[in-house]
C-alpha positions in Angstrom: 163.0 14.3 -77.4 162.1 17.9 -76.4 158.5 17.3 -78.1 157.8 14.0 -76.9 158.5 15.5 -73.4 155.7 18.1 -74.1 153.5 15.6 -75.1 153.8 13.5 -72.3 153.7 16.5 -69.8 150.7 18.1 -71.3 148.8 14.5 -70.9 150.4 13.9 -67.5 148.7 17.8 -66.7 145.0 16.5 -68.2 144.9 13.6 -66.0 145.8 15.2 -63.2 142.7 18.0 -63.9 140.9 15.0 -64.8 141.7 13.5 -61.4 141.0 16.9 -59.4 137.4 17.3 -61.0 136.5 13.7 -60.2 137.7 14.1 -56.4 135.8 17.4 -56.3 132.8 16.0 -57.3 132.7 12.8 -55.3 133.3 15.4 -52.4 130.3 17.7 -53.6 128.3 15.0 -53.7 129.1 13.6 -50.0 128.4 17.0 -48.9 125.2 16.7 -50.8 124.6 13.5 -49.3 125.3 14.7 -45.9 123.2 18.0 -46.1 120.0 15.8 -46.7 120.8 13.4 -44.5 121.6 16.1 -41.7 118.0 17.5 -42.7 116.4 14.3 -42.4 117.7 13.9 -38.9 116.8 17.5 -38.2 113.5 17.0 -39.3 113.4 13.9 -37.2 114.6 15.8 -34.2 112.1 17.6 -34.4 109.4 15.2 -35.0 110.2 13.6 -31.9 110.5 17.1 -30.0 107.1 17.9 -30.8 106.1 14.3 -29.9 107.8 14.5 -26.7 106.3 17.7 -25.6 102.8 16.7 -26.8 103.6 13.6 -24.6 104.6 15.7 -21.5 101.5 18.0 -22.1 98.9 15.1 -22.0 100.7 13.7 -19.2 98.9 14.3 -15.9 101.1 16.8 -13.4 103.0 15.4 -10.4 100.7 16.9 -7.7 97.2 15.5 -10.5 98.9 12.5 -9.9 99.9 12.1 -6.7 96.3 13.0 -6.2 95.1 10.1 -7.7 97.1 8.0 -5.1 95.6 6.0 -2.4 95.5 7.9 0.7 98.0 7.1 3.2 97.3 8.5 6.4 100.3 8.9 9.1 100.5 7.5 12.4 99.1 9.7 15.0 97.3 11.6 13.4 92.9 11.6 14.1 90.1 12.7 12.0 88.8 12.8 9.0 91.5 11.1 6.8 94.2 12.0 9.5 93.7 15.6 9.4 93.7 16.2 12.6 97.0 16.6 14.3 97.3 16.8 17.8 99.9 17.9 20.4 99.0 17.6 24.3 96.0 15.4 25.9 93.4 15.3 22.9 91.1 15.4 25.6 91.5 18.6 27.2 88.6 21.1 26.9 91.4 23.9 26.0 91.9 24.3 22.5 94.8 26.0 20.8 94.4 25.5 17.0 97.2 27.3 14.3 96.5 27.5 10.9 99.9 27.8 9.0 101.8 27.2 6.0 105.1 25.6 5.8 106.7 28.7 3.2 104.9 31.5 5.4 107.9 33.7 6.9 105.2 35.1 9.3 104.2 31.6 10.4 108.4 31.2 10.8 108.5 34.7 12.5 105.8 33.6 15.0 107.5 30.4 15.5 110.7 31.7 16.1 109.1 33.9 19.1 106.6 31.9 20.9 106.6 28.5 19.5 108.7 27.1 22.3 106.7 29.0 24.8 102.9 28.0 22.8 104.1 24.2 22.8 105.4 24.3 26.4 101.8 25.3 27.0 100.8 21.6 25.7 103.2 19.9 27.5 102.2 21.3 30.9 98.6 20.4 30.2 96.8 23.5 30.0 95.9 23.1 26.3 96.2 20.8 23.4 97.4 22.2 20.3 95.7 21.4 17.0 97.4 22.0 13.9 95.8 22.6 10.4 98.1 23.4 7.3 97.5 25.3 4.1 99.7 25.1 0.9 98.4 28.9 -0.4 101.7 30.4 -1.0 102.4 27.4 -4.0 99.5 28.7 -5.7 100.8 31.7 -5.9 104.0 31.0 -7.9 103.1 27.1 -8.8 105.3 25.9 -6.5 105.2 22.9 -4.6 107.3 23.7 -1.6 104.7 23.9 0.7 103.2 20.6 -0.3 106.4 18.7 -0.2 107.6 20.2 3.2 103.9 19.0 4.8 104.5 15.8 3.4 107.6 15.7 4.8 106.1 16.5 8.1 103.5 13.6 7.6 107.0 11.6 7.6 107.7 12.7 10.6 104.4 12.3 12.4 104.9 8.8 11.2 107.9 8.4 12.9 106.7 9.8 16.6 104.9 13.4 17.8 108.5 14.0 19.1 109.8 14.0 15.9 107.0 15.7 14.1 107.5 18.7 17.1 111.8 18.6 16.5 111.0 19.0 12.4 108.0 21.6 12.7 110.7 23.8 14.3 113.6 23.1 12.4 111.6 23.8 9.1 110.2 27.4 10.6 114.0 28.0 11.9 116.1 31.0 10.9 118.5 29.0 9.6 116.4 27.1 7.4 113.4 28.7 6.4 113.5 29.8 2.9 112.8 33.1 1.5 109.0 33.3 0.9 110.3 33.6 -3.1 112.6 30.5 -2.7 110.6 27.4 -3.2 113.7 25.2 -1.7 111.4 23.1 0.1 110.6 21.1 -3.3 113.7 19.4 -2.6 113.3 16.2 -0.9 117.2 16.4 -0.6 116.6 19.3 1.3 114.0 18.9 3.5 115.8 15.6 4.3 119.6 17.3 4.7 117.2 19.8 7.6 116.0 16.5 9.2 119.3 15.6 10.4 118.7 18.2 12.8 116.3 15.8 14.7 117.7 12.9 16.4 114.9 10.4 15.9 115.3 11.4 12.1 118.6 11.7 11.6 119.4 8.7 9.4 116.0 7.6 9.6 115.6 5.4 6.5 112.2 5.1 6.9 111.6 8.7 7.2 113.5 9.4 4.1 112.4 6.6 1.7 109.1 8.4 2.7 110.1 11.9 1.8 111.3 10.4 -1.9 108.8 8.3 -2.6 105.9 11.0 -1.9 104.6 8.5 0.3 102.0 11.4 2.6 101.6 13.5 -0.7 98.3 12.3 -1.1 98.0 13.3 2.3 99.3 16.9 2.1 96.3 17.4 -0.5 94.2 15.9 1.4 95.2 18.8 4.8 95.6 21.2 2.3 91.5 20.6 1.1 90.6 20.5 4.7 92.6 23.7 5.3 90.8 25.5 2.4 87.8 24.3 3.6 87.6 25.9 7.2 86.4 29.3 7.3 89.9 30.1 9.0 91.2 29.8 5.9 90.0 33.3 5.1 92.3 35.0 7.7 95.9 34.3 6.2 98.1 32.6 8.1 99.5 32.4 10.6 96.2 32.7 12.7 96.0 31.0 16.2 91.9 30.5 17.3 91.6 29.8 21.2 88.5 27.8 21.9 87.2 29.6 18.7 88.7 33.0 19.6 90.9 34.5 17.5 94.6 35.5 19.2 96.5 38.1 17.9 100.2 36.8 17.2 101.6 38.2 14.1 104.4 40.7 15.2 103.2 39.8 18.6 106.2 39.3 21.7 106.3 35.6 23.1 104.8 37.0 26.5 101.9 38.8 25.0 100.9 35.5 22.8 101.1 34.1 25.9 98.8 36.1 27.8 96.6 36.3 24.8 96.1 32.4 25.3 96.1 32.5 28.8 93.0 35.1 29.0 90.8 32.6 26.9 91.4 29.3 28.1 88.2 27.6 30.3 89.0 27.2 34.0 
């Protein structure tokens, strides 16, 4: 009895091994099975990463795109391809033209201190104001603020001179103007959220569909050309030309700028 026990213990003890090494090796072999299978996809992963990126390379940028759009032009605006933006009587023989750029902080700055008092000029009719805008500062840290923000504005202009005025000012504000650094003004979300400032643009679903859709980005390349274009262009920004003479206003009080205006207007 004691032997036959043995006997049937010692087998019972082989199958079991036998059992063991077969479970091990099924398990080996899904290992096995998942390593190269985990290197396929890896390799596949990869494939398409390097696909996707070649993709993305060959594609043509946003603002090589948007370049390629059809131009449209926003309502009251004059010139060549709606360049020309003017605040006041376009026919007075005074004219106050500002070259700016929408990320500047000395364009802001000069804002801040005689903007009210340089567009009051144009409303009492001793001037009209021309306005040209450059993009420069993008350039410098391939940004797009600056283009976005004077597409915005294009928006705006579309909506009413009012409105355009209202958004100029609420972009150069303290409380809004960005850090020269910052390129915030790429946000549509943001340049729409500062919009809500304005009254005729607050909720404006026109306005904002526009600001989304890049519908003046064309356009903003287009001023941004025309602003690289004028000789101006040379002096930085912001620079104010009265009648064609320059007018100091960088660090300059709202009085002086004033008075600097003033002394070169036509009687």
């Amino acid at each position: 009895m004691s032997n036959r026990n043995s006997k049937a213990s010692k087998e019972a003890a082989r199958e079991r091994l036998r059992a063991q090494r077969e479970k091990e090796a099924k398990q080996a072999k899904v290992r096995r099975q998942l390593a190269v299978g985990g290197g396929v996809v890896a390799l596949l992963a990869i494939a398409g990463g390097v696909a996707f990126a070649v993709n993305e390379m060959n594609k043509p940028s946003y603002w090589s795109a948007a370049a390629k759009n059809t131009l449209v032009k926003p309502a009251n605006t004059s010139g060549t391809d709606g360049t020309t933006i003017v605040i006041g009587d376009a026919g007075n023989k005074n004219v106050v033209h500002e070259y700016e750029d929408p990320r500047c902080p000395y364009c802001a700055a000069y804002e801040q201190t005689a903007g009210d008092a340089v567009l009051q000029g144009a409303k009492d009719g001793k001037y009209q104001i021309n306005y040209t805008f450059g993009t420069f500062i993008d350039d410098k840290d391939n940004g797009s603020g600056s283009k976005k923000a004077l597409s915005a504005m294009g928006a705006a202009l579309n909506v009413s001179v009012d409105a355009f005025e209202q958004y100029h000012k609420a972009l150069y504000s303290k409380a809004n103007h960005p850090d020269e650094t910052s390129d915030s003004y790429k946000s549509a979300d943001k340049l729409i959220s500062i919009a809500q400032q304005v009254p005729a643009l607050k909720n404006n679903a026109k306005f904002s569909d526009a600001v989304k859709k890049g519908t003046f980005d064309k356009w903003a390349l287009v001023m941004t050309a025309a602003y690289n274009k004028d000789p101006a262009s040379a002096k930085g920004t912001p620079y104010v030309l009265v009648n064609g003479t320059a007018v100091e206003v960088n660090g300059v009080a709202s009085d002086q700028v004033v008075a600097g205006i003033a002394a070169q207007l036509k009687k």
